[in-house]
C-alpha positions in Angstrom: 33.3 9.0 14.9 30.8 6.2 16.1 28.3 8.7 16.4 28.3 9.6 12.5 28.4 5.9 11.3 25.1 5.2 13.7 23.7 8.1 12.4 25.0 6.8 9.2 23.4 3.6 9.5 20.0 4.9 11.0 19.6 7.2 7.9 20.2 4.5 5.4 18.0 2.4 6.6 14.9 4.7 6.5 16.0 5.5 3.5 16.1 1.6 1.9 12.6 1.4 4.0 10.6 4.3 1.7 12.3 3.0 -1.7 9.7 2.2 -3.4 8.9 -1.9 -3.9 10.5 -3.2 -7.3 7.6 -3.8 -9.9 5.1 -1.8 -7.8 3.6 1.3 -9.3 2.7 3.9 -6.7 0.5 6.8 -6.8 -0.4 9.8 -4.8 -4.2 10.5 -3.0 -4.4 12.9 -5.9 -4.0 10.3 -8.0 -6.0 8.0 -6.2 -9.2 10.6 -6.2 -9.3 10.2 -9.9 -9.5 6.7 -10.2 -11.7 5.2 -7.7 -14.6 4.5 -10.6 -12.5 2.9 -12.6 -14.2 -0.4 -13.1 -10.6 -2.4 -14.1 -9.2 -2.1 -10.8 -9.8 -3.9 -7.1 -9.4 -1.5 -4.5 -8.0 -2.9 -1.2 -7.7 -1.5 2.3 -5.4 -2.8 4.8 -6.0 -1.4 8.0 -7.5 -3.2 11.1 -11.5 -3.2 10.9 -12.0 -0.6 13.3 -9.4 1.5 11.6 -11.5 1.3 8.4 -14.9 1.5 10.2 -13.4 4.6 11.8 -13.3 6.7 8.3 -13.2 4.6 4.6 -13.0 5.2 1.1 -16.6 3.4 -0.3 -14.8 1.7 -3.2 -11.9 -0.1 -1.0 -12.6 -3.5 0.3 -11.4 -4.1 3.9 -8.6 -7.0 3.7 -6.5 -6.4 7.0 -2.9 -6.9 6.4 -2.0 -10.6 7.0 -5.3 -11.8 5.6 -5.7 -14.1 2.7 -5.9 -12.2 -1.0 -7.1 -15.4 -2.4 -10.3 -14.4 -3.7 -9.0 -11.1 -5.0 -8.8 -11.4 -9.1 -5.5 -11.8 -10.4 -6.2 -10.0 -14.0 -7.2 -6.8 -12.8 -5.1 -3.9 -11.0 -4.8 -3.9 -7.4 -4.5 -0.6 -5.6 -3.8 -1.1 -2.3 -4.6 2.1 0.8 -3.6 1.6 4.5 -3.1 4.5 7.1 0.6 6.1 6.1 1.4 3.6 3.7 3.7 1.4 5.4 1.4 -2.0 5.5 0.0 -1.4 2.0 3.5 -0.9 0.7 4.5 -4.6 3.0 1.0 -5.6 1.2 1.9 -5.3 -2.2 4.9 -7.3 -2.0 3.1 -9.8 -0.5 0.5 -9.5 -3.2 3.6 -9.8 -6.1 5.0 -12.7 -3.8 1.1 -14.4 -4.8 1.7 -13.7 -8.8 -0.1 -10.4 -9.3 1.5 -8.5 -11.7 -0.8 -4.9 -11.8 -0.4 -3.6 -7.7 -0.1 0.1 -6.9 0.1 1.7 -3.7 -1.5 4.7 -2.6 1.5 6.8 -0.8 0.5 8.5 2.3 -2.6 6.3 2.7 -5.1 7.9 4.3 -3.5 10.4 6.7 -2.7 11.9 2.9 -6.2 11.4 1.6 
């Protein structure tokens, strides 16, 4: 009986952890492959530098997860990458937390691109 409320409890929390962020549009690589010109929207890449100097999308700006977003513009639509799409997901919350309003994240990252 122990066994099956663990299992219980494991499940549900992966589960809560791949909901999708409240107020956060996300998209697939798909999706991603036709926007990347679109002049309206920041693109942001979370990974560690050598992650992104290892393989990158031109368009995406390196900002490692944990850096400042500051400078990023707060009237335009962030899209936010990362490797599976765990840090961009923790990313755009962070970036909501700062008052942007437009934030998508790419699901799968890049392992999916």
């Amino acid at each position: 009986m122990e066994t099956w409320i663990i299992l219980a409890v494991v499940i549900a929390f992966f589960v809560w952890r791949m909901k999708p962020t409240k107020g956060v549009q996300s998209i697939s690589a798909a999706q991603l492959k036709n926007i990347l010109n679109d002049k309206d929207k920041v693109f942001v890449d979370v990974r560690t530098p050598a992650e992104y100097k290892g393989r990158n999308i031109p368009q995406f700006k390196n900002i490692p997860l944990g850096s400042s977003f500051d400078k990023l513009p707060k009237d335009k639509e962030i899209v936010v990458i990362c490797q599976s799409g765990m840090r961009s997901s923790r990313a755009c919350k962070q970036l909501q937390k700062q008052g942007f309003e437009r934030v998508t994240n790419v699901r799968g990252g890049m392992s999916a691109y």
